[in-house]
Every structure is written in C-alpha cells, then in structure tokens.
The first five atom37 places (N, CA, C, CB, O) and aatype in JSON, in Angstrom:
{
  "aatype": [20, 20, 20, 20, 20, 20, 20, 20, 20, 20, 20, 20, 20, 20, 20, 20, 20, 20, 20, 20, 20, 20, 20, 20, 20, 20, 20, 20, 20, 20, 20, 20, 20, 20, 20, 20, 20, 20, 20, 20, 20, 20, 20, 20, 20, 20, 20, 20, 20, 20, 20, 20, 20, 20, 20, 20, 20, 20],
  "atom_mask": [
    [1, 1, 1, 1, 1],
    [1, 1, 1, 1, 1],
    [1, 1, 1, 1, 1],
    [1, 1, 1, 1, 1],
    [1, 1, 1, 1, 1],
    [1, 1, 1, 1, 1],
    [1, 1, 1, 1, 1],
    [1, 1, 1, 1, 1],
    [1, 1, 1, 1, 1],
    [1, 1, 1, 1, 1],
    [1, 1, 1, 1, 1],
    [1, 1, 1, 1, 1],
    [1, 1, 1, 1, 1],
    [1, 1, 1, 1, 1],
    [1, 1, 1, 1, 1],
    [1, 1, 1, 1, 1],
    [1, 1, 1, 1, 1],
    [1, 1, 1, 1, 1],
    [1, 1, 1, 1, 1],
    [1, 1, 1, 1, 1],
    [1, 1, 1, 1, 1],
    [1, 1, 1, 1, 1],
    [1, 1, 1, 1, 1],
    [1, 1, 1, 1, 1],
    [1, 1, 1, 1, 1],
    [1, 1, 1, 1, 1],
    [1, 1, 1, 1, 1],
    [1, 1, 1, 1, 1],
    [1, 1, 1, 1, 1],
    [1, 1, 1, 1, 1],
    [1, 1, 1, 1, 1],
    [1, 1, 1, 1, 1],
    [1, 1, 1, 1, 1],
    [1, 1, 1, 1, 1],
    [1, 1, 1, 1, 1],
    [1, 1, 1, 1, 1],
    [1, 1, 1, 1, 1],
    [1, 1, 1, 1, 1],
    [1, 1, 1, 1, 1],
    [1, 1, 1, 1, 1],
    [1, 1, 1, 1, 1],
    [1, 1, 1, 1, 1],
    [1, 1, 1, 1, 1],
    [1, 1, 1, 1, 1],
    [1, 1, 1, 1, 1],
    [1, 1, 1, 1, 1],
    [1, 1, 1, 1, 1],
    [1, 1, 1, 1, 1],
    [1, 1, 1, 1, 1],
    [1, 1, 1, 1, 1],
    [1, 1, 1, 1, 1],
    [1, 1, 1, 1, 1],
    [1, 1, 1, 1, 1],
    [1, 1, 1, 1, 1],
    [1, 1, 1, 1, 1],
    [1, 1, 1, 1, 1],
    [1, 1, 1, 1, 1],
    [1, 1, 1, 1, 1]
  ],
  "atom_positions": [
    [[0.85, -1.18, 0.0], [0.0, 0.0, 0.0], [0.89, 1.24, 0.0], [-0.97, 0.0, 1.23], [1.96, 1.34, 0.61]],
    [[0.37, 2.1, -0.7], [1.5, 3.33, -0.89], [0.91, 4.27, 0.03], [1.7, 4.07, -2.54], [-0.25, 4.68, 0.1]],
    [[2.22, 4.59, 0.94], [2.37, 5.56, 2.04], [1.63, 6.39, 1.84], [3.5, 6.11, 2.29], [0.6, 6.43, 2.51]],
    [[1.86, 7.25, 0.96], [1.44, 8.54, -0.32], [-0.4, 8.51, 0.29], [1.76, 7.78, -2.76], [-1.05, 9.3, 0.97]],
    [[-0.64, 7.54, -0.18], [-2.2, 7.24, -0.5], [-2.81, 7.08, 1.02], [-2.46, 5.65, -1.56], [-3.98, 7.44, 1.18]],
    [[-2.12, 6.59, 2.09], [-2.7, 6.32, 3.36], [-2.84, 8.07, 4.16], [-1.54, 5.05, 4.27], [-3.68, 8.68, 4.82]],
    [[-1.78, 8.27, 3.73], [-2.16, 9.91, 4.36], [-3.16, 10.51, 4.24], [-1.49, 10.91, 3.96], [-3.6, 11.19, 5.16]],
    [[-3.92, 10.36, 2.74], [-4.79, 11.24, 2.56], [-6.39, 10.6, 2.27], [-4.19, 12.08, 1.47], [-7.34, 11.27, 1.87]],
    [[-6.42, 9.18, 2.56], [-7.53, 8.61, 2.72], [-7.67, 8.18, 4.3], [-7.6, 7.51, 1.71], [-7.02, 7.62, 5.19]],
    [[-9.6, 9.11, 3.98], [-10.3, 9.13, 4.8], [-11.17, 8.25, 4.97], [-10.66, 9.96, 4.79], [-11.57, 7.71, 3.94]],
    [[-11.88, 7.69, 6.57], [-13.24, 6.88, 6.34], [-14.28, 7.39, 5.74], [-13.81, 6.48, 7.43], [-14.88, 8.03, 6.6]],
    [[-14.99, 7.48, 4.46], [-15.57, 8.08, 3.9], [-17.27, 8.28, 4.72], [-15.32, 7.48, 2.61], [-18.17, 8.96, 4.23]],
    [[-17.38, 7.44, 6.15], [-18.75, 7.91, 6.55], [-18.62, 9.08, 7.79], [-19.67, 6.53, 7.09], [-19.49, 9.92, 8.02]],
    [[-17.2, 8.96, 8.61], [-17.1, 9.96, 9.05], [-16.03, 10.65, 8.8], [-17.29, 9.88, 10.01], [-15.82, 11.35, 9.79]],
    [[-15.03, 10.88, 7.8], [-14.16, 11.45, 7.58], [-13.32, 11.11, 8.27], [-14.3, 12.42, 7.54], [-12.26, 11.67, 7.99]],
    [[-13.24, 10.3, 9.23], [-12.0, 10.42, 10.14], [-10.73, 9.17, 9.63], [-12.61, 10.11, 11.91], [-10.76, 8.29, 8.77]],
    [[-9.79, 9.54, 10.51], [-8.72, 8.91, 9.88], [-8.48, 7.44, 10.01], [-7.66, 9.51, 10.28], [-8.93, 6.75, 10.92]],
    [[-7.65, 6.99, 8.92], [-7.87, 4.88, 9.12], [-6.6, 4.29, 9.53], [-8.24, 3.79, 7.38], [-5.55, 4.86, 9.24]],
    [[-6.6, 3.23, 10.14], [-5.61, 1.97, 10.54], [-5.18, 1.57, 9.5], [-6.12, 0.77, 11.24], [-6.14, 1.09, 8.9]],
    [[-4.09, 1.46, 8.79], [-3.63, 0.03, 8.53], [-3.43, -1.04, 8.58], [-3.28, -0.15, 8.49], [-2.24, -1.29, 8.77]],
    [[-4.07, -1.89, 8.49], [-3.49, -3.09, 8.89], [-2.66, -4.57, 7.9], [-4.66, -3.5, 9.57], [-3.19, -5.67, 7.75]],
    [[-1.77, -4.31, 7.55], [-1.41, -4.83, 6.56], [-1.32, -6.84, 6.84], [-0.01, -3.93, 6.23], [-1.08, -7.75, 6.05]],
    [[-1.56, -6.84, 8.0], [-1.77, -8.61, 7.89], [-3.17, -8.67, 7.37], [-1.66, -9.6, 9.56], [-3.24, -9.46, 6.42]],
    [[-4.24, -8.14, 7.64], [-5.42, -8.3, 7.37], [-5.75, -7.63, 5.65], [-6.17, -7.63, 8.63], [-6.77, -7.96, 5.06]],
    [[-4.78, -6.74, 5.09], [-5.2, -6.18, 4.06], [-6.53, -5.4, 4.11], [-5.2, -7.09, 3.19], [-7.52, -5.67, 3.43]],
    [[-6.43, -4.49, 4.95], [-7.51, -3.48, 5.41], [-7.45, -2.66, 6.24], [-8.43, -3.89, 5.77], [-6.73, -2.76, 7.24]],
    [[-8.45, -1.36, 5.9], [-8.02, 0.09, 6.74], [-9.17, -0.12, 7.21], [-7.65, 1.72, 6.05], [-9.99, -0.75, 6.54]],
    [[-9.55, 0.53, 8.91], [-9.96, 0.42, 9.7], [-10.44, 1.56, 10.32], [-9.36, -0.18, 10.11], [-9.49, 2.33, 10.5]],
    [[-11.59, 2.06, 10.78], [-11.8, 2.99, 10.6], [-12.32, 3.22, 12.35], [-12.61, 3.13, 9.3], [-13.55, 3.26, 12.38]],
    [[-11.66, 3.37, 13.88], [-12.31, 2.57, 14.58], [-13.67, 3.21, 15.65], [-11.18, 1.91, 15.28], [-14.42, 2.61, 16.42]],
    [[-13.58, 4.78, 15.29], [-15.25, 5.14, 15.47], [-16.02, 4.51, 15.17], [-15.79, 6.07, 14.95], [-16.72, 3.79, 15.88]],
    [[-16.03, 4.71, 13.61], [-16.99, 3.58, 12.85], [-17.24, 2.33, 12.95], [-16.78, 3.44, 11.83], [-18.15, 1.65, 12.48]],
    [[-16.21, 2.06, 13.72], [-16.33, 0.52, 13.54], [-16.27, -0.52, 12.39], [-17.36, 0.29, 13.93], [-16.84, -1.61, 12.55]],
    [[-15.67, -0.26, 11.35], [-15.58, -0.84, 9.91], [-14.34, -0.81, 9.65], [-16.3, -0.16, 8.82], [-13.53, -0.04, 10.16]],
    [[-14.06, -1.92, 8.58], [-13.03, -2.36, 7.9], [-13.04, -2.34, 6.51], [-12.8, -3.45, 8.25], [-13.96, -2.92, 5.95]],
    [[-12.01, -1.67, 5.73], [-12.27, -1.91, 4.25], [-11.12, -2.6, 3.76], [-12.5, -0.61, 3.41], [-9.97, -2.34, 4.12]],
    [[-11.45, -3.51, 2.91], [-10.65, -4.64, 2.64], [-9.57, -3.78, 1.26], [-11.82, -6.22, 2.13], [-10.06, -2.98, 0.46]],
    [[-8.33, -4.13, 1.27], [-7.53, -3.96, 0.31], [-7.38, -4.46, -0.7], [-6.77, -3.98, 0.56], [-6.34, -5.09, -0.54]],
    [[-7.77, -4.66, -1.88], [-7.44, -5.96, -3.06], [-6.49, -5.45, -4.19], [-8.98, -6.53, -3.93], [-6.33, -4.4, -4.8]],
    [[-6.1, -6.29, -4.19], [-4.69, -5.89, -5.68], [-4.67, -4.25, -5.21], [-5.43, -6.14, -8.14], [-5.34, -3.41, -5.81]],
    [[-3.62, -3.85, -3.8], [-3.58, -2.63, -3.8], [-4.47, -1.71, -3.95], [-2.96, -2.43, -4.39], [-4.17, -0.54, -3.72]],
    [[-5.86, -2.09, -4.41], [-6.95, -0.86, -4.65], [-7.84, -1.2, -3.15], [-8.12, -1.05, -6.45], [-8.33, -2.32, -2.98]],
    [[-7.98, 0.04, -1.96], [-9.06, 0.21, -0.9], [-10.4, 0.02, -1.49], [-9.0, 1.6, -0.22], [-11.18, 0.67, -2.18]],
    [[-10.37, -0.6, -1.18], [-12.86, -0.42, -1.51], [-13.16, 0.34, -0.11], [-14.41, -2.82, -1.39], [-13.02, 0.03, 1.07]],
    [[-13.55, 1.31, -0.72], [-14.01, 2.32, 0.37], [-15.55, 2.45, 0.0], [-13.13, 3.91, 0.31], [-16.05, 3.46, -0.51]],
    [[-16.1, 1.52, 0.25], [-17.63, 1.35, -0.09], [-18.15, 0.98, 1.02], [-18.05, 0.36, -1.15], [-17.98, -0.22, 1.2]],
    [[-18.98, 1.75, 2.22], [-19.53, 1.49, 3.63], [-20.37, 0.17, 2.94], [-20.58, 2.97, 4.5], [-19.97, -0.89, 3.42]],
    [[-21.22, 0.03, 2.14], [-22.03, -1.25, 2.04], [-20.65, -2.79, 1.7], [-23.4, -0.9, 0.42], [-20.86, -4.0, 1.78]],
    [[-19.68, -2.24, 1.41], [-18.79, -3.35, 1.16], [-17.59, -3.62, 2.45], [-18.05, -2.97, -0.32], [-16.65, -4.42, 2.47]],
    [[-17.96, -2.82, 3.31], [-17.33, -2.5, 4.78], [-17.83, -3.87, 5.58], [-18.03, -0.87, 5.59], [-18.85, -4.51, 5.33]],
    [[-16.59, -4.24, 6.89], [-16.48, -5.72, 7.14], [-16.99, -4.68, 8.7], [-14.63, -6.96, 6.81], [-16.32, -3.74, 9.13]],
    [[-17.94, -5.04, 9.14], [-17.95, -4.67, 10.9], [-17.64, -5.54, 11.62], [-19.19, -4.3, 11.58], [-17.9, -6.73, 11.79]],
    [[-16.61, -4.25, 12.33], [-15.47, -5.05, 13.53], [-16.72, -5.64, 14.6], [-14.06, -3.59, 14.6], [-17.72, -5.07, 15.05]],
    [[-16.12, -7.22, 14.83], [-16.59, -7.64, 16.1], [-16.51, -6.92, 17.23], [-16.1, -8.63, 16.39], [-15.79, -5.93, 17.13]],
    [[-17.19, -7.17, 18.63], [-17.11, -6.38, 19.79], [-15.43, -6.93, 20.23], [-18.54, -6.74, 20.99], [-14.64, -6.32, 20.95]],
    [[-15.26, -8.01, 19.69], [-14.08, -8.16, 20.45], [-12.79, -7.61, 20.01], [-13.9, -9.41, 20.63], [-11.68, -7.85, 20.49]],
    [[-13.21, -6.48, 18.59], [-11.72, -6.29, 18.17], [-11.4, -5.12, 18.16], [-11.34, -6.76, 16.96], [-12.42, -4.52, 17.82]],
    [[-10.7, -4.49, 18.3], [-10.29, -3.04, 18.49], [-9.66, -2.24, 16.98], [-9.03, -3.07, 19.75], [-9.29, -1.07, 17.01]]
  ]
}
C-alpha cells in the first residue's frame, strides 16, 4: 500500500482517519467501527462493502 495514498484517505462515513493493517489487508476505521478490505492494492471504500469489527476487536 503506498504511504502517499494512506495519508490522505479518509473513512468516507465519518471522515475520520484509518488503521492500517497490513496482515489483514484493510483500513480500519475505529469510530466507525468498519473495515475496508484492500485488493490488488486498490481500498474499496464502499460502507455497504465494509467488514464490521466484532465487539471483540479493536
């Protein structure tokens, strides 16, 4: 994932800023509570395509 690109992407439902998580291949958003999955380097930043974090995960 390019550095470049993490700086300036936002969680697109509240604007606020995302996790990396590069074992999981997904930014994390953790107000929201959502995960967007990474594929071939491209974020899907699509809330309906968003993974919601279990209670147990931070």
């Amino acid at each position: 994932m390019d550095a470049r690109l993490l700086e300036i992407l936002v969680c697109p439902v509240c604007k606020g800023p995302l996790d990396y998580r590069k074992d999981k291949a997904e930014l994390v958003c953790k107000p929201c509570r959502l995960a967007y999955a990474i594929k071939d380097d491209i974020p899907i930043m699509l809330e309906e395509e968003a993974r919601q974090l279990a209670a147990t995960e931070e």
